[in-house]
N, C-alpha and C positions, 0 to 999 in steps of 0.2 A: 549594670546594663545587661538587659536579657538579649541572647543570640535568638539569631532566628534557625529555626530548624535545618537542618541540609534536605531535610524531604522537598519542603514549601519555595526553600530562594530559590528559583530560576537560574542563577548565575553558577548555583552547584551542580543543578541537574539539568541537564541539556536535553533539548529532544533529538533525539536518536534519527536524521531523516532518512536512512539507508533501511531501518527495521520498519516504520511506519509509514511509508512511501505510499500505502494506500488513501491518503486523503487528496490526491488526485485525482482520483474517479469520482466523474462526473455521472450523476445519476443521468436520465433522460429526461425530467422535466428542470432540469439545473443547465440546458445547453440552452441558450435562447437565442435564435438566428432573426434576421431583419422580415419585416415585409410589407411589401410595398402597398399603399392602401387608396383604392379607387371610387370615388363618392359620385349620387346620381341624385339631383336636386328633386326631379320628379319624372315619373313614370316616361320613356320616352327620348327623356333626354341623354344624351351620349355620360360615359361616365369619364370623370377629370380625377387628374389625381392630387390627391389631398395632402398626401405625405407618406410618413414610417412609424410603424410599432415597431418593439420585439416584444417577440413570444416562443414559447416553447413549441408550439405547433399552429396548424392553418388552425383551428378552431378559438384558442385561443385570442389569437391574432383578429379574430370574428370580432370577439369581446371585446376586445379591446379598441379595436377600429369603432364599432360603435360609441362607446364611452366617450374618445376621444373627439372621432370626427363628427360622429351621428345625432350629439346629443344636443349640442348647440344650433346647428345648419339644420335646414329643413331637409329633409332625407329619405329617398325611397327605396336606394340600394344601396351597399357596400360589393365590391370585391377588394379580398386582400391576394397580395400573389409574393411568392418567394424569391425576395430581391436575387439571391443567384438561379434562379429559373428565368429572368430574366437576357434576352441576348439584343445585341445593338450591331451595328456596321461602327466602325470607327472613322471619328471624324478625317483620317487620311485616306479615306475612300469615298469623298464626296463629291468628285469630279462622277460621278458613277450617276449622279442624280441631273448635271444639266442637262440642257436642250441638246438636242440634235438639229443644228441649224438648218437641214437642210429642210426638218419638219415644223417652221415655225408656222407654217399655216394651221397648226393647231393650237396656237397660244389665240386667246381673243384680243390682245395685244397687236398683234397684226392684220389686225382688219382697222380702219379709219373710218368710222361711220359716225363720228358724232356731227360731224358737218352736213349729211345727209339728212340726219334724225333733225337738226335743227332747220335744216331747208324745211323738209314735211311740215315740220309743226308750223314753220311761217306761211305756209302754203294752203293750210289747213282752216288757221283760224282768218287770213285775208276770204278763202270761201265763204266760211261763215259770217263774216262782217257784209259780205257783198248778199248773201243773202238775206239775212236779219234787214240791209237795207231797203230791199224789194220787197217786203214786209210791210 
């Protein structure tokens, strides 16, 4: 039975990770962070968001938005934006967003005019009958 080398088996020669502890540097196109990607159906209209790439940079991330979101959907723009460039309110600060009751006269909520609106329109076309009649 032939031995296997002590160079070749693994189990003899160990890798050292204290001496070659450089294979944790990361290059700069080897970091690939998230970004967030925003599509516009056509010219005009607001843009919606589509989803997420990674890439290594915003250009990248161009590329790739396209490919993914642009190539299928009819498409007039893209923006991609850096998921932590991103900031929000947190949902335990949402009392921050109701009404101030004392201002509901600016909800349209608070005005009662459909009973109005359907008076006129009955009021509107009995005119017009009574006139089409005298006609």
């Amino acid at each position: 039975m032939k031995t296997k080398s002590p160079i070749v088996d693994p189990r003899i020669i160990r890798l050292d990770l204290e001496k070659s502890a450089s294979f944790n540097h990361l290059g700069d196109m080897e970091v690939w962070g998230t970004y967030e990607v925003f599509h516009q159906k056509k010219r005009g209209d607001q843009h919606i968001h589509a989803g997420v790439v990674h890439a290594p940079d915003p250009e990248m991330a161009l590329v790739f938005a396209k490919e993914q979101y642009g190539r299928r959907l009819k498409c007039a723009n893209l923006w991609v934006v850096k998921t932590s460039d991103i900031y929000s309110i947190g949902y335990e600060n949402e009392d921050m967003f109701e009404t101030v009751p004392e201002k509901i006269y600016r909800e349209a909520g608070g005005y009662k005019l459909r009973e109005k609106i359907s008076q006129y329109k009955k009021s509107i076309t009995s005119v017009n009958i009574k006139e089409r009649e005298t006609l």
